[in-house]
N, C-alpha and C positions, 0 to 999 in steps of 0.2 A: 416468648420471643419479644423482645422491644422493637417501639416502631420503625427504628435505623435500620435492624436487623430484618424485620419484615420488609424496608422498602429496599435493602439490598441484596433478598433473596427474589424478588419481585424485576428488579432490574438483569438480575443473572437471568434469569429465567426469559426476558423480552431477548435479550443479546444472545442468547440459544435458541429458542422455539422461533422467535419472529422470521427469518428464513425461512427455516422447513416448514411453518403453516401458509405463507406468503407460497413457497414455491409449488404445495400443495394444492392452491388456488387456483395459482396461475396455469396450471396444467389444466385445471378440469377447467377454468370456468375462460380461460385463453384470453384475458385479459388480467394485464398486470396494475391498473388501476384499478379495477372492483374488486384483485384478489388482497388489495393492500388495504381498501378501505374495509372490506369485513373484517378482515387482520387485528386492525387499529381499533375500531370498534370490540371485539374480545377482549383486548388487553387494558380498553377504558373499562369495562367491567371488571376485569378480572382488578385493576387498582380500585373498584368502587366495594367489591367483595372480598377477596382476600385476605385482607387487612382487618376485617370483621368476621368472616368464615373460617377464616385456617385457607391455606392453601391445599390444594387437590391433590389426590394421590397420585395422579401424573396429569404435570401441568401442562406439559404440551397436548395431549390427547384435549383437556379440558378448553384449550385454546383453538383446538383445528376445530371442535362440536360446534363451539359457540359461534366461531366464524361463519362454520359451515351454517348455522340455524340465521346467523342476520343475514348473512349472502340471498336463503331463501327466502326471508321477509320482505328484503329490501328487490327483489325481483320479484315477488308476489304485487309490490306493489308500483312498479314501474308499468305505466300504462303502452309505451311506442316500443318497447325494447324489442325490436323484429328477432333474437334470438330467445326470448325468453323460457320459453316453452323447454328449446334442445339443453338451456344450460342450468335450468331448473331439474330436467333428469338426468343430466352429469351427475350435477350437487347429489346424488343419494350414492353414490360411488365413494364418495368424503366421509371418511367412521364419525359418527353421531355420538359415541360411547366414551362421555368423558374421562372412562376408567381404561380407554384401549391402550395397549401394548404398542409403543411405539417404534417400536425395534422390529413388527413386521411391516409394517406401513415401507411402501416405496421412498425412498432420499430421492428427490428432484433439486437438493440445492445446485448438484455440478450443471446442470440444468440453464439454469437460473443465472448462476456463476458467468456465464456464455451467453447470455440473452443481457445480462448488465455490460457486457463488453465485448459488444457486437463492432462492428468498423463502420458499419452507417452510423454509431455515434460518434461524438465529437469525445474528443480524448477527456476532455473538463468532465463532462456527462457522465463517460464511462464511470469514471474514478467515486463521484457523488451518488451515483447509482450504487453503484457496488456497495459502498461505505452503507449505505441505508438500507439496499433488501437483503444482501449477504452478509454485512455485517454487523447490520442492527442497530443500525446505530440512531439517536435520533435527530433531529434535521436542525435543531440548537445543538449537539457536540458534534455535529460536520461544521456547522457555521462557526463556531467556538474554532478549528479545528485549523480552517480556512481564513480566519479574518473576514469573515465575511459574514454578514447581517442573516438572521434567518429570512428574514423576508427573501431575500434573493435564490439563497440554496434552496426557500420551499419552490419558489418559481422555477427554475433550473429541473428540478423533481418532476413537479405538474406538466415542463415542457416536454422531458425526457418520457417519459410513460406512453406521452400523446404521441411523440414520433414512433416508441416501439410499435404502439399500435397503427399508426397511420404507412407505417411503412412493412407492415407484416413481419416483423425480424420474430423468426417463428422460434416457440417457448423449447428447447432440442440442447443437448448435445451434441455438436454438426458430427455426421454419419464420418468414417474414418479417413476416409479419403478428404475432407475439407479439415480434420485435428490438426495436418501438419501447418496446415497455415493459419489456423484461429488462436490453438496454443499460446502461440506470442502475446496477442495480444490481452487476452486474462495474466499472463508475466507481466507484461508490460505494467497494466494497470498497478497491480499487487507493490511493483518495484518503484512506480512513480507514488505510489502510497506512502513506503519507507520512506523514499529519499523525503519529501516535502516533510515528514516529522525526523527525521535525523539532522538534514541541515534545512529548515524552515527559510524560505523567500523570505520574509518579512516579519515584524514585530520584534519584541525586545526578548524574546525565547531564541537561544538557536536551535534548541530541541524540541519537537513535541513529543512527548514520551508517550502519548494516547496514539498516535498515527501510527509512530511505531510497533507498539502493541500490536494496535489491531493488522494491523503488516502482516505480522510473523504469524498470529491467530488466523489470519485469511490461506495464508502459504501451508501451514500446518493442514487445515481442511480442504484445500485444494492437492495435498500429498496423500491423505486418506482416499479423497474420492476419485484418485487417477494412479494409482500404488504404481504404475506402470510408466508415469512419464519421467523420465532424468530429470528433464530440465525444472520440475516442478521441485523436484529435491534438492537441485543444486540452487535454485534460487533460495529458497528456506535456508539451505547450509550458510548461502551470502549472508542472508538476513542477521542470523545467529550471529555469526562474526565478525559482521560492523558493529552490531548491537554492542557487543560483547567490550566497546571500548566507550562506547555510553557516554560513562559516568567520569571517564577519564576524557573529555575532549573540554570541557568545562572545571578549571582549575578552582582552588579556594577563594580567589578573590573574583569569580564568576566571567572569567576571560576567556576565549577562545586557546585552548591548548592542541599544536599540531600536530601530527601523527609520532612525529621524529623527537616529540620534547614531553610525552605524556608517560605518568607514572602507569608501567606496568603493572604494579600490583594492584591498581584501581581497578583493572579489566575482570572482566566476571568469567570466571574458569568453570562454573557449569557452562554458560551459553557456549564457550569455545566446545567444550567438549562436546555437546551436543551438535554441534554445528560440523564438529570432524565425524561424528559419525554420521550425520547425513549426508554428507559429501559423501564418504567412501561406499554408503547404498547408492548415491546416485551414479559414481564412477564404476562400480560393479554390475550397472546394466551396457554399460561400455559402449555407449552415443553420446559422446561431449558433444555438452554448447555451451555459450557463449556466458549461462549462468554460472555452468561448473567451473568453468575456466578462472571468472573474475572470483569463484569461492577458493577454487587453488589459491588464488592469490594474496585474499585474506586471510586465508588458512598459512602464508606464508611471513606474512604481519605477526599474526598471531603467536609463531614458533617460530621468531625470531631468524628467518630466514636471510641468507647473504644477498645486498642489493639488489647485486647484479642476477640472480636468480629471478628474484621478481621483474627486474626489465627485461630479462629471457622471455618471464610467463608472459606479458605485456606483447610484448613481438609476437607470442602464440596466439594470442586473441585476438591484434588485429588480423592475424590472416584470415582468422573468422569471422569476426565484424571491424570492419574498418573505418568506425564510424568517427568524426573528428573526436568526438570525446574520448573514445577509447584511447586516438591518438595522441589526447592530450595527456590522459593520464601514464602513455609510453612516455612522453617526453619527460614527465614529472619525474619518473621510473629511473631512468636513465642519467637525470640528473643528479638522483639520489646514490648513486649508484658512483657516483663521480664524476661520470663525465657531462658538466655543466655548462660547457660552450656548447657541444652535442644535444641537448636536450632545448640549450635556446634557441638553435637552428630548429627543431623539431617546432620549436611553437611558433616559428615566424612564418610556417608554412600553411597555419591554420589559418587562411582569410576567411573561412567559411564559418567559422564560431565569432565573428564581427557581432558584439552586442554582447557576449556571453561572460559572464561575473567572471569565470574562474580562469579566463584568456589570462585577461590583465595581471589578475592576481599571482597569476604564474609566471608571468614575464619576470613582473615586480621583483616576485623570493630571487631569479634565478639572477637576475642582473644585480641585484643585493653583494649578492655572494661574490660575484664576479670583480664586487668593486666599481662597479657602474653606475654611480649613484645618482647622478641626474637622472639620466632614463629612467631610474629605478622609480624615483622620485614622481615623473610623469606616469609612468605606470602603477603606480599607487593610487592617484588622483585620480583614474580614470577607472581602476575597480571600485575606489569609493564613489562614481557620480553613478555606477550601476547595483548597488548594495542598499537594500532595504533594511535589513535584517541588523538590530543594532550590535550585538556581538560580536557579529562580522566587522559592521563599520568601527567599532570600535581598536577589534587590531589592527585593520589596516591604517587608523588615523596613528597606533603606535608607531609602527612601524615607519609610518612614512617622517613621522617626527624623529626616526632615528637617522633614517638619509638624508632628510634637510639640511642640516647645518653642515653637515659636510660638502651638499649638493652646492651652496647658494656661495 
């Protein structure tokens, strides 16, 4: 095996085990700072060994030992730790046996999963949390990921752990009666994960294809270890078939291409299909929400559905969540659909998305069309003084260079 090949079997391997040995910890030892720092400690060996040894016949087992033996060094030698005693004989509950069978061992990620996106945190937190204990990732490719400096994402980390613990958000699965209302917000996170690598806030990407990824990889293990929840399938299903047009939203000469002007044969016809048949598991436990709904809809994209069908499905969701965005994207709906006086009433109704990129942006197209082209004009200028994101700014500066001369 060459050294590439060694350090990218070494990297799969942290991106799989690093969760389930983290979430392993955190149960016995009830703190998810010490169970991450034995963690990290393992996997510094395991890159100072491996590479030199061969890797282990099963690395995760060999990763939760080693964990588990610094955990008990590093409290052996902690002098004040008032519980050391009790979480020193937890620790012999943790397999020792670098050759154990991991497949009998307890999953604590769903766990884990639910303690990173607890609602005492702050939604930034959640999402940085998540990314690093559930989805392994390391805390230069969340900063890489974010625009954001590692120094900051490590602090963010360091703060995030200290509230879990300072505020007891206890290491669980909340009991049944509290799932209907926590559910959402591990969605929530997962969804705000895609969206920021599908249309990226800022920098000269409009995609981050790594976010996305790890998106769909997070929803994927989140439908494994809840086989039971719809909306956990119907959001995977979303995931799939926005994904699924990628590669086509980004034309040959690196422009922004919109949904209504993008080559269909770009779209990746596994992810669609994959993405209708998780839909139709999730529709076949027959509790819609608000994920299956919006995957009806991209599943309606997808298979070249009539407008007006999709401004239907649009009016079904808001009855379900009426939230301005959803509204906005009725109005878009509707507009597409034809009736585009209709859809720009719909958006002058939105004072509550004041601030919001994609207000303006949709004023802009629909007054476009109408022949409006001052306003248009105005509303271009005005999604461009809210747009980081150079892609983005860059169509709207076309764009708005096409209304101008007729504007002025």
């Amino acid at each position: 095996m060459t050294p590439d090949e060694r350090h990218g079997s070494l990297e799969a391997t942290f991106r799989e085990e690093w969760p389930r040995a983290v979430a392993m910890l955190t149960r016995v030892l009830g703190d998810l700072a010490l169970a991450e720092d034995a963690v990290q400690d393992a996997f510094t060996k395991a890159l100072e060994r491996w590479p030199r040894d061969g890797a282990p016949r099963s690395p995760g087992a060999w990763i939760v030992a080693t964990a588990r033996n610094g955990a008990i060094d590093r409290l052996r030698r902690e002098q004040t730790f008032a519980r050391k005693a009790e979480l020193l004989g937890r620790l012999q509950d943790v397999p020792a046996d670098e050759d154990a069978d991991m497949s009998s061992i307890p999953d604590e990620r769903l766990a884990l999963l639910f303690t990173c996106c607890h609602p005492a945190l702050a939604v930034e937190t959640r999402i940085t949390l998540t990314l690093r204990e559930v989805g392994g990732l390391t805390t230069r490719e969340i900063a890489r990921a974010f625009l954001a400096s590692e120094s900051m994402i490590a602090q963010r980390l360091v703060r995030a752990k200290r509230r879990v613990r300072e505020t007891g958000i206890p290491f669980r699965v909340p009991p049944d009666h509290l799932l209907p209302d926590r559910v959402p917000d591990v969605l929530r996170v997962l969804y705000l994960v895609f969206n920021e690598g599908y249309a990226a806030t800022a920098g000269d990407a409009l995609i981050r294809r790594e976010l996305c990824a790890e998106a769909i990889r997070l929803a994927k293990l989140l439908c494994v270890l809840m086989p039971d929840e719809p909306e956990a399938f119907g959001l995977l299903a979303l995931l799939l078939l926005q994904d699924s047009r990628r590669d086509a939203r980004i034309g040959n000469d690196g422009e922004l291409v919109l949904l209504g002007d993008q080559d269909r044969a770009r779209w990746d016809r596994a992810a669609i299909d994959e993405g209708l048949r998780v839909l139709r598991r999730a529709e076949a436990m027959r509790r819609p929400g608000p994920y299956q709904l919006q995957a009806v809809i991209a599943a309606g994209h997808a298979s070249g559905a009539d407008p007006a069908a999709i401004a239907d499905a649009y009016a079904v969701l808001e009855r379900l969540d009426p939230s301005p965005v959803v509204r906005l994207n009725r109005a878009i709906a509707v507009a597409l659909a034809g009736e585009v006086e209709v859809g720009l009433e719909m958006l002058d109704e939105l004072e509550s998305l004041e601030g919001y990129l994609y207000l303006p942006a949709a004023r802009a197209d629909l007054l476009r069309r109408l022949g409006r082209v001052t306003e248009a004009a105005a509303a271009y200028r005005e999604a461009l003084a809210r747009s980081d994101n150079e892609p983005e700014r860059r169509f709207l500066e076309r764009r708005l260079t096409e209304v101008s001369p007729a504007a002025s």
